[in-house]
C-alpha positions, -999 to +999 in steps of 0.1 A: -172-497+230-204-485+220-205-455+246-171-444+227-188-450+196-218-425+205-194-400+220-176-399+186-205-392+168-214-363+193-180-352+192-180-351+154-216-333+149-206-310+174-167-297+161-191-295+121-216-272+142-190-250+155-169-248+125-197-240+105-211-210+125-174-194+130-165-166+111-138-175+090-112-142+079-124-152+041-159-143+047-151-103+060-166-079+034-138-063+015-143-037-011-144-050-052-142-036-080-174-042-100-177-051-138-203-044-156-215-073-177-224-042-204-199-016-215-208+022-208-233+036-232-220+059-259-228+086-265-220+107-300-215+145-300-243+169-304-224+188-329-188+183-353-171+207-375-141+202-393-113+224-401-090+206-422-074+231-451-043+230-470-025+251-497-033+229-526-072+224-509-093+215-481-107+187-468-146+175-459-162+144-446-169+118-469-205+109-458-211+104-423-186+101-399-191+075-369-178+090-337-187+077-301-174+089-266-174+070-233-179+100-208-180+077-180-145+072-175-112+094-173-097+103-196-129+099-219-123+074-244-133+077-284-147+053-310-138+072-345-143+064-381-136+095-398-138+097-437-124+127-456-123+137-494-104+166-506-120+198-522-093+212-541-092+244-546-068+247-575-067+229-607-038+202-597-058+194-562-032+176-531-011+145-532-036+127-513-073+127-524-084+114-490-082+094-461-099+077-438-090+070-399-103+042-373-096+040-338-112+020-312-110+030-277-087+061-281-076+080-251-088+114-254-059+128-231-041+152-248-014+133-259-001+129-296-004+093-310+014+083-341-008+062-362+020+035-373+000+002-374-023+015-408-052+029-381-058+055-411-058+046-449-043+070-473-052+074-509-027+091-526-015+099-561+026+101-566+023+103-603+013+068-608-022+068-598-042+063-570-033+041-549-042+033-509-013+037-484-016+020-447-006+049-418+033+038-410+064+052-399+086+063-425+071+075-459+036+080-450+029+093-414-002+104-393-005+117-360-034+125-341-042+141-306-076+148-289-082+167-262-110+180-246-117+214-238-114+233-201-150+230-187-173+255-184-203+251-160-236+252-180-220+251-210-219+213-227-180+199-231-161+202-260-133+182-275-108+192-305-094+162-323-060+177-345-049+157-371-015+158-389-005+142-417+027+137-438+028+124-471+061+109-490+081+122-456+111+105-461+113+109-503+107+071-510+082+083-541+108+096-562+095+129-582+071+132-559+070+162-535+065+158-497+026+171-487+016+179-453-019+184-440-032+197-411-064+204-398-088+201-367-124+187-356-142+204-334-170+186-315-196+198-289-206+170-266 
């Protein structure tokens, strides 16, 4: 019995040595996708001019915009805050006095977003004063795009961001005339 008893032991020990040194199919390198436990660093462009004129007056940032670009992946992606004030050039001035749009993470693939979930804030005067006005579908509409440029070697990269925006679209401010703005900014990366 006790000769059994030691040859079980052996027998045991031995089977944990050999399944311990076998290469099971689990333990094969495979390739994996690797997370970073920091997000890409941003980086914000070296230069940004905006283009943003209607017939009633133009448009300029109000202070400082906040604009940061992940280069890293494609298409590149954008962090924007962009404030704008109007400049009018007439005595009357637009409908809307100015507006400010926030996106996180935007796709900067040339595609044409509508802004429908209030990613920009309008403020806007239909004859009852000012009042701010969430980005939606129907009465108050923005659309953006941004696209960057065809690269040049040597030459940094550039990106246009277009905005369009449509104020009292479908007539819901009665006595108030629909306004339509649309203008560009240019930035140099």
């Amino acid at each position: 019995m006790t000769y059994f008893r030691f040859a079980h032991h052996i027998l045991a020990m031995v089977s944990v040595l050999v399944m311990c040194s076998c290469t099971s199919p689990l333990d094969t390198d495979a390739p994996r996708k690797i997370t970073p436990i920091t997000p890409a660093l941003k980086i914000t462009p070296q230069k940004v001019n905006v283009d943003f004129k209607t017939a009633s007056g133009a448009y300029t940032f109000k202070g400082l915009p906040s604009i940061n670009i992940d280069t890293t992946v494609s298409p590149m992606r954008f962090w924007l805050d962009l404030p704008l004030v109007s400049v009018p050039d007439t005595g009357t001035g637009p409908m809307l006095h100015e507006f400010r749009i926030r996106l996180d993470s935007f796709p900067g693939n040339g595609l044409i977003f509508d802004l429908v979930k209030g990613e920009a804030q309008l403020v806007a005067d239909f004859g009852t004063g000012e009042q701010t006005y969430p980005s939606e579908t129907k009465t108050n509409t923005v659309s953006i795009l941004v696209a960057e440029h065809q690269r040049v070697p040597g030459q940094p990269r550039e990106v246009t961001i277009t905005v369009y925006i449509i104020l009292n679209k479908d007539g819901f401010f009665k006595g108030a005339p629909q306004e339509q703005a649309l203008g560009t900014i240019h930035l140099v990366i």
